[in-house]
Each structure stands twice: as structure tokens, then as C-alpha cells.
C-alpha positions as CSV (number, residue, x, y, z in Angstrom):
1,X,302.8,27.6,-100.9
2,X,302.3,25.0,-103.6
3,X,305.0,22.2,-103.3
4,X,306.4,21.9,-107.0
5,X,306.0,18.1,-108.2
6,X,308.1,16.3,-110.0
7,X,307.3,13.8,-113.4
8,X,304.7,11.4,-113.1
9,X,306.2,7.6,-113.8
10,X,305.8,6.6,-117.5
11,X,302.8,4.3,-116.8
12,X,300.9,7.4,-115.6
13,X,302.1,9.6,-117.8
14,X,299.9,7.4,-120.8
15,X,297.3,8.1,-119.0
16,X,297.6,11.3,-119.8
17,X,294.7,13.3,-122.1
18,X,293.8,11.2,-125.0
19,X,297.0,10.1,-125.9
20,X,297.2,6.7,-127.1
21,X,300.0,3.8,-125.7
22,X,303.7,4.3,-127.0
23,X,303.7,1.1,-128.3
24,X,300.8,2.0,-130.6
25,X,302.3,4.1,-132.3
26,X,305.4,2.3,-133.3
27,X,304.2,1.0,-136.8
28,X,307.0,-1.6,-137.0
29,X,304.1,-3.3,-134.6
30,X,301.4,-2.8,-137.1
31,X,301.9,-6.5,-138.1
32,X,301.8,-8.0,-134.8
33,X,298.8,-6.1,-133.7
34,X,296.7,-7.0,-137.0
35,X,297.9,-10.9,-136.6
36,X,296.4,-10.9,-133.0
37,X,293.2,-9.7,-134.6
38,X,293.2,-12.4,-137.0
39,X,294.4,-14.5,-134.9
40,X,291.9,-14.0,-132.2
41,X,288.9,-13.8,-134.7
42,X,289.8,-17.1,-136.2
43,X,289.6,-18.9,-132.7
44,X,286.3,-16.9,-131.9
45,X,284.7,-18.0,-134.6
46,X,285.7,-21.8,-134.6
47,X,284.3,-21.6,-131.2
48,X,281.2,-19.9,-132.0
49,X,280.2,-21.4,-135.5
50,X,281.6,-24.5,-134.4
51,X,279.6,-25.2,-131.6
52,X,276.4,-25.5,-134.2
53,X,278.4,-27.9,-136.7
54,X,280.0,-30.5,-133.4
55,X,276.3,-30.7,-132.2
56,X,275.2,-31.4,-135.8
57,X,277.1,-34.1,-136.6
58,X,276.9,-35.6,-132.8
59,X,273.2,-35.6,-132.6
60,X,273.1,-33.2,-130.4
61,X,275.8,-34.2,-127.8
62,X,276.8,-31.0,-127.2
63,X,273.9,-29.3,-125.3
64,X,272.5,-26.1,-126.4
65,X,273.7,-24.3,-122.7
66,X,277.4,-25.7,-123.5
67,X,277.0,-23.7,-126.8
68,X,275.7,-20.5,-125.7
69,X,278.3,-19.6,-123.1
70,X,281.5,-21.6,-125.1
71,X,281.7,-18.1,-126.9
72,X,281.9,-16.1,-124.3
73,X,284.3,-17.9,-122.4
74,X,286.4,-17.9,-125.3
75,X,286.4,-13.7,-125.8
76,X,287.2,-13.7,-122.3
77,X,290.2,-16.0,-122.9
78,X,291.4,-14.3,-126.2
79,X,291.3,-10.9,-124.3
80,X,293.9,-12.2,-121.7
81,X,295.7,-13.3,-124.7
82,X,295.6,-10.7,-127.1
83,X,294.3,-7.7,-125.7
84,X,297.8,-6.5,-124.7
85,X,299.0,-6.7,-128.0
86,X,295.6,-5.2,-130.2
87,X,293.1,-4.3,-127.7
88,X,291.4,-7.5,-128.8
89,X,288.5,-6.0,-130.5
90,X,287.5,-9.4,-132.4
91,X,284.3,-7.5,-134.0
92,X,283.9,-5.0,-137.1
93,X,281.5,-3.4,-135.2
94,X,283.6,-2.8,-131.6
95,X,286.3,-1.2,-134.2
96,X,283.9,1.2,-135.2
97,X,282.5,1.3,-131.7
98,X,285.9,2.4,-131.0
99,X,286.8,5.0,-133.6
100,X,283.1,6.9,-133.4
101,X,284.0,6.8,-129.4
102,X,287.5,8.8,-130.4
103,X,289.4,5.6,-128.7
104,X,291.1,4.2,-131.9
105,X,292.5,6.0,-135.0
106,X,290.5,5.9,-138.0
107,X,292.9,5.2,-140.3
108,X,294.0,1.8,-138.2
109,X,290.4,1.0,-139.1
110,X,290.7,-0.7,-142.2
111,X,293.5,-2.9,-141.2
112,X,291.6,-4.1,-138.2
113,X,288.6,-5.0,-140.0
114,X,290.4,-6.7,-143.0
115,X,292.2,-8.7,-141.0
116,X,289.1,-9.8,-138.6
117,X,287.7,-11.1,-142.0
118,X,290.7,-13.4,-143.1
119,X,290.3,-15.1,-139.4
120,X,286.8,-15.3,-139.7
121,X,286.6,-16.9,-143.0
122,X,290.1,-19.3,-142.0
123,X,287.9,-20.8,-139.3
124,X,284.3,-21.4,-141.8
125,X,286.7,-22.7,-144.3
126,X,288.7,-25.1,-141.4
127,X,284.6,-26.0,-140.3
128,X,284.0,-26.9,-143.7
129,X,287.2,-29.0,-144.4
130,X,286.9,-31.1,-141.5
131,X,283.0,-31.4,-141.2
132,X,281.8,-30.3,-144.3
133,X,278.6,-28.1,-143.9
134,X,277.1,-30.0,-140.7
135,X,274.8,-27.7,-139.1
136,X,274.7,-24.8,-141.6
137,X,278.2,-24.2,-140.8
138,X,277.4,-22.8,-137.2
139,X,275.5,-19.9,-139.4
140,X,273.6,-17.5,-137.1
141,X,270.2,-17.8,-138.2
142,X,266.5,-16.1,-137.0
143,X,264.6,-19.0,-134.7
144,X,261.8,-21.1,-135.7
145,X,258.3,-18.7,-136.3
146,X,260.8,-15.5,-135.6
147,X,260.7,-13.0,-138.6
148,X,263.8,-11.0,-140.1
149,X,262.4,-7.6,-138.4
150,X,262.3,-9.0,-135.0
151,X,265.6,-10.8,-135.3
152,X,267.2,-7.1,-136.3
153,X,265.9,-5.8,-133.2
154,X,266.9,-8.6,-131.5
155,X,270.8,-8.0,-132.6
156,X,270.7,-4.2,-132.6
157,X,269.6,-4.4,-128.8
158,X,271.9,-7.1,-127.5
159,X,275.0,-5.3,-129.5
160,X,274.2,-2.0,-128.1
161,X,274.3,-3.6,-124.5
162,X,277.6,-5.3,-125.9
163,X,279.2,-2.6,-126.8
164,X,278.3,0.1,-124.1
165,X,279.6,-2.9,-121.5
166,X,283.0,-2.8,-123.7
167,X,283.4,1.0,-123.5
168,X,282.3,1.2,-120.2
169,X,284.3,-1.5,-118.5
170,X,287.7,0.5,-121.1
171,X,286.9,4.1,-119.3
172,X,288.2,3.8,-116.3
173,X,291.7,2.7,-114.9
174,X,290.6,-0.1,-112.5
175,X,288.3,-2.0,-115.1
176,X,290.9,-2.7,-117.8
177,X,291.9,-6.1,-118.1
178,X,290.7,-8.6,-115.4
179,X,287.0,-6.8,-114.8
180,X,286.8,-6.0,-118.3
181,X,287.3,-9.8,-119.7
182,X,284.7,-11.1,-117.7
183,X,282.3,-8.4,-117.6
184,X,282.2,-8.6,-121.5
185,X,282.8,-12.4,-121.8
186,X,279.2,-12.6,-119.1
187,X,277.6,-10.4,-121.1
188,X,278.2,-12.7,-124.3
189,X,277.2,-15.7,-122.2
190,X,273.9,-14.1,-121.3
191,X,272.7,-12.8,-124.4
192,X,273.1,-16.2,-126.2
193,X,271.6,-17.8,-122.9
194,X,268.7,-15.2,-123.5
195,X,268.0,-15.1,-127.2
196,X,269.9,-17.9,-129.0
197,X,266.0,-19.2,-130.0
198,X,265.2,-15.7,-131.5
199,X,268.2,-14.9,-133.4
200,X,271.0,-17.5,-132.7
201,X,272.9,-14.0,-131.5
202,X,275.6,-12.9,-133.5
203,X,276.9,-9.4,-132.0
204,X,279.4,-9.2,-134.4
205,X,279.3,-9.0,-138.5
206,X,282.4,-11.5,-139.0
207,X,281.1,-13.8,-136.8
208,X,278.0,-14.7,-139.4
209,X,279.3,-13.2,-142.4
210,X,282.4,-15.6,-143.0
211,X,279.8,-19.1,-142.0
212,X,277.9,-17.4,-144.5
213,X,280.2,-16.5,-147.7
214,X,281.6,-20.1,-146.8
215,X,278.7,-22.2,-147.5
216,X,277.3,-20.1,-150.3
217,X,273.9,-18.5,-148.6
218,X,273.6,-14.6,-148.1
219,X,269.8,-14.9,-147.6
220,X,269.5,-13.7,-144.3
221,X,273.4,-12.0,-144.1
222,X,271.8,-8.7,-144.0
223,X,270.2,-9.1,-140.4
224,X,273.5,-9.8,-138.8
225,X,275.6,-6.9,-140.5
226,X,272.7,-4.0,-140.0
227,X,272.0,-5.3,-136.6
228,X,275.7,-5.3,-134.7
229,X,276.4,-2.1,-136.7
230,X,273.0,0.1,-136.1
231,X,273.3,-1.4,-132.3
232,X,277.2,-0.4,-131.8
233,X,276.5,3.3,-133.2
234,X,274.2,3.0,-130.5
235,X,276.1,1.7,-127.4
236,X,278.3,4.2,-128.6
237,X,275.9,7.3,-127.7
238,X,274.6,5.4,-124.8
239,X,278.7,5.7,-123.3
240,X,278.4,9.1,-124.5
241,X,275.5,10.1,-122.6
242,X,276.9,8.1,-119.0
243,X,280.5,8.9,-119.2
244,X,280.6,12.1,-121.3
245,X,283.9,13.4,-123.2
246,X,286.4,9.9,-123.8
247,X,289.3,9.2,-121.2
248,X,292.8,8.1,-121.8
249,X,292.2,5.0,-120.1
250,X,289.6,3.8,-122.6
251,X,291.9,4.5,-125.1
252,X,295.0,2.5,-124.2
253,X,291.7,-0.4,-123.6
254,X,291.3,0.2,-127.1
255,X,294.6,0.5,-128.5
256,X,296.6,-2.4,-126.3
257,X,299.9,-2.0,-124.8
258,X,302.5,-4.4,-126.4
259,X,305.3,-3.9,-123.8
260,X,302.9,-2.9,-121.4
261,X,299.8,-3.5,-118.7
262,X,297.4,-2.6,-120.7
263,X,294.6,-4.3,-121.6
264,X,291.8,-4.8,-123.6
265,X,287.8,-5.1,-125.1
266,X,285.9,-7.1,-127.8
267,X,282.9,-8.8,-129.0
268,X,281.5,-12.2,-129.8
């Protein structure tokens, strides 16, 4: 005889199917989740274009090891700071990564990525005020002797390995949160370790775009928004073909939990 159970506790009861956090969809929030994203861009990028323009105009105090992991210690920070609140994507490209993956609603899509933008280009224009245009403005560019076709390659592969580690540290339970931030803040570490002479690895269109529109060159723009966006839509069927369907738990990763546990994702 089956013993009748009674309501699971609310936190489990999130976890539920595909449903996404309460907080989520409380649009009085909307504000608070899209500053966080803004927010957490704008330091991102400071820390990532910055890097380039503080080693400019010191001669090269800052050492080339110090700048390739600085980033991804700072997306592992930002996602103990903000991921509660927006699921601190950071990235046009994990937003999409995120929405194609049926974790994040569609029409939350344009929000996100507008206000990514706005804290990318604060922090090029905050570079710029206080150093000028010292080191190209941190601008993620293709190494010495390393041609525009192998620099795309370069960026679609190390985003799809980005984002297939943010999906799959956001599909299960025990992953969210602590695991996730360093997991995804390595992996950042370890590609620009790996392939800042090839490509100066951007993973994330923001990230070089606002350097770019900032100091007034587009010329080689086009590698770093093809790049993170063709290598996402892949990560994307790469989680599709290891995990299968989506789970709940990679949706509240997505999402963020304002009043809650819940945690978080993004992307240099």
C-alpha cells in the first residue's frame, strides 16, 4: 500500500518541471535583475579590457599571467554577487545560450542584452577617461602572424567549451552556485592562459565590442561577435546531446533567485 505524501517544501517545489523561480516572475524585479547585468558587465569588462590599458601605460608591470586569469577571477566573484539576483549571465552570447537551451524566456532577452551593452561601454568609456586609449583600450585583437580565420575558430571553440561548462555546471542541483563559479571562472582562466597569443580571447561579444565602438575601430569587431555567437549555438547542442531534455535546476541557474538560494552562470 502506497503511503500518501504530503507537499514538498517550497524550495523543492521550484524545482519542479521547467518552472522558472518565483521571484522571476515578479516583474516589479525586472529593474533590479537588468541593473545586476549591467552592473556586473561593467566590472567584467574594466577588469578584462583594463588589464591591456594598466600594462600599457606601466610598461608592462602587470604581467601577461596576472592578465589572463584577472577575468576569470572576476566572473567567479560577480557570480557570488549577482547571480542570485540575474543569473549573472555577463555575455550576449550565454543569454542566447540560455534561451536556445529553453532556461530563460525569450522575451527577457532583449533587456538582458541591452543592458550588458550600457555596462560594457560605461567601463571602455571610464578606460578611456582615465587613461585615454593606452593599450588599444584592452581591445581583443588576433596575435602577431595569426589570421582573422584562425582567430574565429579560435573563439568559436573556446566559447563553445564556455558555454557547455555554464549549462552543464546549471543542470544539476548540487552544481549551482559554489561549483558552478569556479568551474566557469577556471575555465576563463585557462582559455586566456591557452590562447591569449592567438586571439587575445574574448568569449563574449560585449566584452570586445564596447573597447571597440569606444576607440573608433570596427576592423576586426566581426571575429569577436561571429565567434562567441556561432560557438554558444554550439555548446548549446553539445548540452543537448550529454544532458538531453532541460531540467528545472538549470533554469532557476539561469533565471536567479532574488529571495532565494539560487544561483548562477556567465561568461568572460
Amino acid at each position: 500500500m502506497r503511503r500518501r505524501m504530503g507537499p514538498a517544501p517550497p524550495e523543492q517545489q521550484r524545482m519542479v518541471g521547467k518552472a522558472p523561480a518565483p521571484d522571476f516572475l515578479d516583474s516589479a524585479l525586472e529593474g533590479r535583475r537588468l541593473f545586476a547585468e549591467a552592473w556586473g558587465t561593467f566590472l567584467l569588462v574594466l577588469i578584462a579590457a583594463g588589464g591591456g590599458v594598466i600594462a600599457a601605460r606601466t610598461g608592462g608591470i602587470l604581467s601577461s599571467g596576472a592578465r589572463a586569469i584577472a577575468p576569470g577571477i572576476m566572473v567567479m566573484v560577480i557570480i557570488y554577487t549577482v547571480g542570485a539576483v540575474s543569473g549573472a549571465h555577463l555575455n550576449p552570447a550565454v543569454t542566447l545560450a540560455f534561451a536556445l537551451r529553453r532556461h530563460f524566456p525569450w522575451r527577457r532577452v532583449p533587456g538582458y542584452l541591452l543592458a550588458q551593452l550600457l555596462g560594457g561601454v560605461a567601463a571602455a568609456l571610464f578606460l578611456r577617461a582615465m587613461f585615454g586609449t593606452a593599450g588599444a583600450l584592452g581591445a581583443t585583437l588576433p596575435g602577431v602572424g595569426i589570421g582573422p580565420v584562425r582567430a574565429l575558430l579560435m573563439e568559436i571553440l573556446l566559447t563553445a567549451g564556455l558555454v557547455n561548462v555554464i549549462l552543464g555546471t546549471a543542470s544539476g542541483a548540487r552544481n549551482i552556485g559554489t561549483n558552478g563559479a569556479i568551474a566557469v571562472g577556471g575555465y576563463i582562466a585557462l582559455a586566456h592562459i591557452l590562447a591569449a597569443s592567438v586571439c587575445g580571447p574574448s568569449m563574449n561579444p560585449v566584452r570586445s565590442l564596447a573597447p571597440d565602438l569606444v576607440r573608433g575601430d570596427l576592423a576586426t569587431t566581426w571575429i569577436y561577435l561571429v565567434g562567441p555567437f556561432v560557438g554558444g549555438a554550439i555548446g548549446v547542442g553539445f548540452e543537448w546531446i550529454l544532458k538531453g531534455r532541460p531540467t528545472a535546476a538549470g533554469t532557476i541557474a539561469a533565471q536567479g533567485t532574488i529571495a532565494g538560494g539560487g544561483t548562477s552562470k556567465l561568461g568572460e
